[in-house]
C-alpha positions in Angstrom: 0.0 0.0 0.0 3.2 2.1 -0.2 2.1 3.4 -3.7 -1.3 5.3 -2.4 0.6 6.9 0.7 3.3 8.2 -2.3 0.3 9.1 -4.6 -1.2 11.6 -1.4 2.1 13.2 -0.7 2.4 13.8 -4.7 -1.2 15.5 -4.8 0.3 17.3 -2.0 3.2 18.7 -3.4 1.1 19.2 -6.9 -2.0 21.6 -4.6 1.2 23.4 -3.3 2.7 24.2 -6.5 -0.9 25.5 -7.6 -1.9 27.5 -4.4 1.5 29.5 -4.3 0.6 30.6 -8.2 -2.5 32.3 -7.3 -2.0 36.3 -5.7 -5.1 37.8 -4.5 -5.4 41.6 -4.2 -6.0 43.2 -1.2 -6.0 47.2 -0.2 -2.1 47.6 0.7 0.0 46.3 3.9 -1.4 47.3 7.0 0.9 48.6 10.0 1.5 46.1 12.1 -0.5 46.7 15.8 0.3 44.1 18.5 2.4 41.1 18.6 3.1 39.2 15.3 0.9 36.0 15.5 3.0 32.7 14.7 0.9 30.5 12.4 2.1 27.0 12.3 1.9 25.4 8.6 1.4 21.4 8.8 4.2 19.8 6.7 3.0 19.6 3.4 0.1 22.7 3.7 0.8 25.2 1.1 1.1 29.0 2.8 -2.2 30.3 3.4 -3.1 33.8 1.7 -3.0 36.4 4.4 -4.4 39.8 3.4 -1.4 42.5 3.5 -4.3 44.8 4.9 -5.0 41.8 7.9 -1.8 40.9 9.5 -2.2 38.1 12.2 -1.6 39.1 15.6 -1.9 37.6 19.2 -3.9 40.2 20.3 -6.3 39.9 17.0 -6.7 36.5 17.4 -7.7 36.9 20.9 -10.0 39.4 20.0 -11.3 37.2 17.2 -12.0 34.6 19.3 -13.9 36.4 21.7 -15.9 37.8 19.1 -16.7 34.6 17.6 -18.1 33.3 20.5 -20.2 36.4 21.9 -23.9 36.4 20.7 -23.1 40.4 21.2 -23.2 40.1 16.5 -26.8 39.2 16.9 -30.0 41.7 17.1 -31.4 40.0 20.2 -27.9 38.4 21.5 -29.2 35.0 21.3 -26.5 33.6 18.3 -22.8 33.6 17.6 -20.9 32.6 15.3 -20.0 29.7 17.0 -24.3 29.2 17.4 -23.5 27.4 13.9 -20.2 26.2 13.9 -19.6 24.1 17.1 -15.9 23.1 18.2 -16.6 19.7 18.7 -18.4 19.5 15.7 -15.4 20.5 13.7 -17.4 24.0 13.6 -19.8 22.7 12.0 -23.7 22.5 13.1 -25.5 18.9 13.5 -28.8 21.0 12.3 -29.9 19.8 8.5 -30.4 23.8 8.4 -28.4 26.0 10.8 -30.8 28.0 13.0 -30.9 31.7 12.9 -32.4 34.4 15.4 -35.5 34.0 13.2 -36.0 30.2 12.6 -33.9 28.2 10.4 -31.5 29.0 7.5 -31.8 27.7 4.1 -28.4 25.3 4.2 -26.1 23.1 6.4 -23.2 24.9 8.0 -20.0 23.7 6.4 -17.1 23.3 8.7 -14.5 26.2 9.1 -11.4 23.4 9.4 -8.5 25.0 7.7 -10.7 27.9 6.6 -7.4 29.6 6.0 -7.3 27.8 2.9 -10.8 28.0 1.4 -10.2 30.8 -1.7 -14.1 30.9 -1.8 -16.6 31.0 1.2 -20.4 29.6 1.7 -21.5 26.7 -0.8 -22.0 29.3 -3.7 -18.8 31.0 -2.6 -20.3 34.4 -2.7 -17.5 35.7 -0.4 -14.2 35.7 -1.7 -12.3 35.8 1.6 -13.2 35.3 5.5 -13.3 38.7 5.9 -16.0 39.3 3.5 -17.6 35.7 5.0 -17.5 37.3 8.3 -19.5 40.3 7.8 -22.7 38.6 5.4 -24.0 36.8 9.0 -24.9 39.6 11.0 -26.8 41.6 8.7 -28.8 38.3 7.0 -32.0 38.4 8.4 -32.0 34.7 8.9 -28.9 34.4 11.1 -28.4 37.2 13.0 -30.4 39.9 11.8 -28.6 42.6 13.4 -27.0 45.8 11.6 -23.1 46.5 11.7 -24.1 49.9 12.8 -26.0 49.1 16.2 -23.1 46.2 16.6 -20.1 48.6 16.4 -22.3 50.7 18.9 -22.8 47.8 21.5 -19.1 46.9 20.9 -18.3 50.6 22.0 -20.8 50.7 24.8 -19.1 47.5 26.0 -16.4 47.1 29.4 -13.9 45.2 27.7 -14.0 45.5 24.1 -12.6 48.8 23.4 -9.3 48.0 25.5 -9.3 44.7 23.0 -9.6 46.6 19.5 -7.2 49.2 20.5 -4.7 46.2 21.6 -5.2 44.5 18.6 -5.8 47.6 15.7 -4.4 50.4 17.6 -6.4 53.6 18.4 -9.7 54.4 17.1 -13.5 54.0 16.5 -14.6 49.9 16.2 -15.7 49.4 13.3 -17.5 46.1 11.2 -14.0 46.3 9.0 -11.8 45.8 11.9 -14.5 43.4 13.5 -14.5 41.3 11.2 -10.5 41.4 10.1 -10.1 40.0 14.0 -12.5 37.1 13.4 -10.8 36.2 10.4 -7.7 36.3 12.1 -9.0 34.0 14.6 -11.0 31.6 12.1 -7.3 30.9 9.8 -6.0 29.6 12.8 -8.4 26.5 12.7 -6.0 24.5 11.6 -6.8 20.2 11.4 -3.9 18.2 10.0 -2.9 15.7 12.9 -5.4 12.6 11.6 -4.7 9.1 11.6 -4.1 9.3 8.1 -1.9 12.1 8.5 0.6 10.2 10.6 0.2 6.9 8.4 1.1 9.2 5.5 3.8 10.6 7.0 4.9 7.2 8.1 4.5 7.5 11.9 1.4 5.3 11.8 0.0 1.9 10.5 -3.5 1.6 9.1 -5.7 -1.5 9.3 -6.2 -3.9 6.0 -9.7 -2.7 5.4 -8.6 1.2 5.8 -5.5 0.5 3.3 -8.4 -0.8 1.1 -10.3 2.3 1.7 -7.7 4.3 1.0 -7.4 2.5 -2.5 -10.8 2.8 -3.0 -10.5 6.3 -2.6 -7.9 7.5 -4.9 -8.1 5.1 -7.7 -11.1 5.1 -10.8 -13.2 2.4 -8.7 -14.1 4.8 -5.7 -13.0 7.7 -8.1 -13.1 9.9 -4.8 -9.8 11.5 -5.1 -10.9 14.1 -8.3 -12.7 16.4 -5.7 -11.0 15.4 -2.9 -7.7 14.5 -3.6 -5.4 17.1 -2.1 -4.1 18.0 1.5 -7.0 19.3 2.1 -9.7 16.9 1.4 -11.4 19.0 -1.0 -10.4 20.3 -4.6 -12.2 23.7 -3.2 -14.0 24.0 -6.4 -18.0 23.9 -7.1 -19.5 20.8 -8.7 -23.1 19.6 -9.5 -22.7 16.5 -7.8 -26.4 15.1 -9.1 -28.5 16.0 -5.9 -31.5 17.8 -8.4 -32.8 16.7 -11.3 -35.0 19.7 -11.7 -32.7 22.5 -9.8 -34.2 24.1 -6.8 -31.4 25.5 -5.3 -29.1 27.5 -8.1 -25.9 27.4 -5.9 -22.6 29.1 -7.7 -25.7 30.5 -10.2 -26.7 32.6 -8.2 -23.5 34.3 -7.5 -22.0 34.0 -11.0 -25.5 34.6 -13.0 -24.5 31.9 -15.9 -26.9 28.9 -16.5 -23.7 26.7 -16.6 -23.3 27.1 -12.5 -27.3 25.6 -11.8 -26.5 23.2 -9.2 -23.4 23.7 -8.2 -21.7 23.9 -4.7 -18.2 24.3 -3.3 -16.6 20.6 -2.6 -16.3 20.3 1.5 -13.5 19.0 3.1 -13.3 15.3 4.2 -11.4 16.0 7.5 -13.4 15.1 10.4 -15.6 14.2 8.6 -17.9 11.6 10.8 -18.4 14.9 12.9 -19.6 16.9 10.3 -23.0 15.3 9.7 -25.4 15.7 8.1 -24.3 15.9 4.8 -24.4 18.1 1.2 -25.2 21.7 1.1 -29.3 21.0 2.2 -28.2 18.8 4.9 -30.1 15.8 3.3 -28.0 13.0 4.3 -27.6 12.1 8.0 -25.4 9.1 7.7 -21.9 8.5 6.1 -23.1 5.3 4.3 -26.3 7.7 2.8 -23.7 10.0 1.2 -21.7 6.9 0.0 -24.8 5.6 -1.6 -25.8 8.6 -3.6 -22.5 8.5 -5.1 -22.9 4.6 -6.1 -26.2 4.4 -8.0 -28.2 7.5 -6.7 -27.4 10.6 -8.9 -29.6 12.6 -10.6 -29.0 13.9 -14.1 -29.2 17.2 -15.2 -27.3 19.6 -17.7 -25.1 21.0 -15.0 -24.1 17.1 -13.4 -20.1 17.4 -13.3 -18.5 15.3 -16.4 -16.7 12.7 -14.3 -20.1 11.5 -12.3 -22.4 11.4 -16.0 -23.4 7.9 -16.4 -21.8 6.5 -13.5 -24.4 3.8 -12.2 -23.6 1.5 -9.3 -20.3 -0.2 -9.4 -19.0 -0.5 -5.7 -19.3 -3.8 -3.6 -20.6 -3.9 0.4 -17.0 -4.6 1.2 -15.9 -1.7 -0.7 -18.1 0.8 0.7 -17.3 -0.5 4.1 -13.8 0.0 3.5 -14.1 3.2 2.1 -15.9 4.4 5.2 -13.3 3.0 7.6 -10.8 5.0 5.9 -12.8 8.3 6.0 -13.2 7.8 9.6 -9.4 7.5 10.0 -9.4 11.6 8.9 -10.3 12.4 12.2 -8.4 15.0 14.1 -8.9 14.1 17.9 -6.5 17.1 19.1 -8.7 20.0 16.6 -11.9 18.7 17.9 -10.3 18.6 21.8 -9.0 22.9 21.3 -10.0 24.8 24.2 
């Protein structure tokens, strides 16, 4: 099984080569308020794009943090950030659709494990970076329904946060725009990387016969899991139709893009931690691992938009297979990201 732990660390080395050709723009470098914020890269992690304009500080991070976890964002300080992406649920949400100061959301909440890497945030990607992810919430009327306006007064009005932002952004007014920078700060230092396949990869672990067969299952044309989640990261961090709708309901990267090509389509989620992530796809429709598993082995739905590599793919994988492909998914599982304080 030598050849498929080589094959991973080659996709790694191939999604680095790729990630450190892209340059996003950003409004200039920023000064630097606070003390520099040292972001460990697992082995084999590209470097993650850090807005010039955002450096990553201790106190930022801190301040992040705190913001993340305070339903101070929300108009009747009832829901965080964290309300919907739950630690030890790989900040993710066990509710099919996340619940907002209003009743429920119209999707699942995707994880935020090594958010620090996502070029493209929410399932249609309609915010190109985690700051602009980080300020959409609190104005949506069904998450937290608030305005940035009477936020950035409570935040004022508050005992402690004004010491924090000065500590963190130096003086002046809080503001959603440094709000926001902290919670990204905090968010890119999410970082999951220390799974059982991790360390079998890296040769510091042994996997079990039916998790080495998973694992072949996985990145060969049998399984044929590897083309959107074949990297590092678990995820290709692109948007696919992946044959949920037959007749689209939900337009996904359309809606953001405008072209009839993108009905249907969602960003690919990462794999890590995967068993804690439930339930499943963009709607939240599957609860179970083996569900998931099953839509991809004789349960897809055409329609124009259906991704190339899953057209006219029927049923082609054996009980033993799935089972061994499920064992290996559960062996992405980051005990120590899930344990953070």
């Amino acid at each position: 099984m030598i050849r498929f732990r080589t094959a991973y660390l080659l996709l790694c080395v191939a999604f680095t080569l790729l990630s450190c050709g892209s340059d996003k723009s950003s409004t200039g470098p920023a000064q630097l308020v606070g003390t520099p914020y040292d972001l460990v890269i697992p082995e084999g992690f590209p470097p993650p794009e850090i807005p010039e304009d955002n450096p990553m500080t201790i106190e930022g991070v801190d301040l992040g943090r705190r913001l993340f976890f305070d339903p101070i964002l929300s108009v009747d300080s009832t829901r965080s950030c964290a309300s919907c992406h739950r630690p030890e649920f790989a900040f993710s949400d066990q509710e099919r659709f996340s619940r907002g100061v209003d009743g429920r959301t119209a999707r699942n909440s995707m994880t935020l494990a090594n958010a620090a890497w996502m070029p493209a945030l929410f399932w249609d990607g309609r915010a190109a970076s985690l700051e602009d992810q980080a300020l959409q919430p609190v104005v949506d009327a069904d998450e937290m329904g608030e305005t940035w306006a009477n936020v950035e007064a409570k935040l004022a009005g508050h005992d402690r946060y004004p010491a924090l932002f000065e500590a963190a952004f130096g003086p002046g007014k809080i503001t959603a725009d440094r709000a926001v920078k902290a919670i990204a700060q905090f968010e890119r230092t999410l970082i999951s990387a220390n799974s059982r396949f991790d360390r079998y990869a890296a040769g510091l672990d042994t996997l079990s016969s039916q998790e080495l067969l998973g694992v072949e299952m996985f990145f060969n044309e049998v399984g044929d899991c590897f083309h959107c989640h074949g990297t590092v990261l678990l995820t290709d961090n692109q948007f696919h139709n992946n044959g949920l709708q037959a007749t689209i309901q939900d337009s996904g990267l359309a809606s953001v893009t405008g072209s009839v090509y993108d009905a249907g389509k969602f960003r690919s989620p990462t794999l890590r931690n995967i068993e804690h992530t439930a339930p499943y796809m963009h709607d939240g429709r599957f609860q179970t691992l083996r569900e998931a598993l099953d839509h991809y082995d004789g349960g897809l739905r055409s329609s124009p938009t259906l991704d190339p590599l899953l057209v006219g793919r029927e049923a082609r994988l054996t009980d033993e297979q799935k089972d061994a492909i499920l064992a290996f998914l559960l062996t992405l599982s980051d005990p120590e990201f899930l344990m953070r304080p």
